[in-house]
C-alpha positions as CSV (number, residue, x, y, z in Angstrom):
1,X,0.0,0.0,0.0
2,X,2.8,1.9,0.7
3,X,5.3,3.4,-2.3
4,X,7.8,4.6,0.4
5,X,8.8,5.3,4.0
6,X,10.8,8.3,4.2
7,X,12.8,9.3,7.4
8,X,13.3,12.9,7.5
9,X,15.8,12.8,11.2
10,X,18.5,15.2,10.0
11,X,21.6,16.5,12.5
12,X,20.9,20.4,11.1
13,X,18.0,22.0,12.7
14,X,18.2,25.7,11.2
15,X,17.9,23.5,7.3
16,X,15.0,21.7,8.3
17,X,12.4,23.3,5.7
18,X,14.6,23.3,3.1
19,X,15.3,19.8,3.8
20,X,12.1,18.4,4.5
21,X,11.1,20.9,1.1
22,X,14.0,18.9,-0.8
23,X,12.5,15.7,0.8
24,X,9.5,16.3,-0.7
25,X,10.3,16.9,-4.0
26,X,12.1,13.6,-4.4
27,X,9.1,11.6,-4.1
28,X,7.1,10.8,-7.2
29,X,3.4,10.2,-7.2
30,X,2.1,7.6,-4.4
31,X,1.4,7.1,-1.1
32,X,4.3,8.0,1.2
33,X,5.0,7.5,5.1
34,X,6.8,10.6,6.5
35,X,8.8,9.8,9.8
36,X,9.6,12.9,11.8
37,X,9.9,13.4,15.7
38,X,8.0,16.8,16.3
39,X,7.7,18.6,19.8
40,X,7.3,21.7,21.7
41,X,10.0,23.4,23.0
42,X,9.4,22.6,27.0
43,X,12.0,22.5,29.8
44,X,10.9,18.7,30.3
45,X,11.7,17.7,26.1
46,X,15.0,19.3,26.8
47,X,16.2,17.1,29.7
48,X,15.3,14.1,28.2
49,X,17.1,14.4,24.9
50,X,20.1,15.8,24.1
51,X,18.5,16.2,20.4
52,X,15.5,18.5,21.8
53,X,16.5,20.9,19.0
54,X,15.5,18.8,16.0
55,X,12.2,17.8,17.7
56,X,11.4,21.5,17.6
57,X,12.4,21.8,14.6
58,X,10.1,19.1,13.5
59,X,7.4,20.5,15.0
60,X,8.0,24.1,13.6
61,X,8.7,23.1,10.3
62,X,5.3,20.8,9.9
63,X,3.2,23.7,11.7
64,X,4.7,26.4,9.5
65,X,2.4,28.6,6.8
66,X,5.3,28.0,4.3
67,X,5.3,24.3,4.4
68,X,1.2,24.7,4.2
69,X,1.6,26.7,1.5
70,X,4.3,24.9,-0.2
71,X,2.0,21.5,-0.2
72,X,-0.9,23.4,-1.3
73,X,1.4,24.8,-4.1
74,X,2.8,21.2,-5.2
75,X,-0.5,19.5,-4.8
76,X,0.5,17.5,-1.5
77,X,-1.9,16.1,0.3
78,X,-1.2,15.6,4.1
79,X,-3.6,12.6,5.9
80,X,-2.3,11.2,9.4
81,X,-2.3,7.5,9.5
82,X,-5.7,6.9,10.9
83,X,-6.7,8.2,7.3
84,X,-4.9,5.1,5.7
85,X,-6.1,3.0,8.3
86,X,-10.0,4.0,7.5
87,X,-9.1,3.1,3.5
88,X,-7.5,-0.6,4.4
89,X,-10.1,-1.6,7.0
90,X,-12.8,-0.4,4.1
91,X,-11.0,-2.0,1.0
């Protein structure tokens, strides 16, 4: 069901847009599975991980108005899994 799953970890949290935009354009027509780790920035995320900066990043690069706009510019449609899950348990 799936064409790909796609990892976007990175170690570079000030390129994570124009990664995740660069990501993106790689993938041809399907269905693809987009792992991130997304958080807010809270004093508890940053004790327990030492990469606290690239869950934030995550999280501010998927809730940004340019990556909206950029997926509503390239014809992207965003579902969370329980989307795909309602289409297999129906099919």
């Amino acid at each position: 069901m799936l064409d790909s799953i796609v990892d976007l970890t990175s170690t570079d949290p000030d390129a994570r847009l124009a990664l995740t935009k660069q990501a993106l354009n790689n993938l041809g027509v399907g269905v693809h599975l987009i792992t991130l780790r997304a958080a807010k920035d809270t004093p508890e995320l940053r004790t327990l991980t030492p990469d606290w900066k690239m869950y934030v990043a995550d999280y501010q690069t998927w809730t940004s108005q340019e990556l909206a706009m950029y997926f509503k510019a390239s014809d992207i449609q965003v579902t969370q899994w329980k989307g795909i899950q309602a289409v297999i348990s129906t099919g």
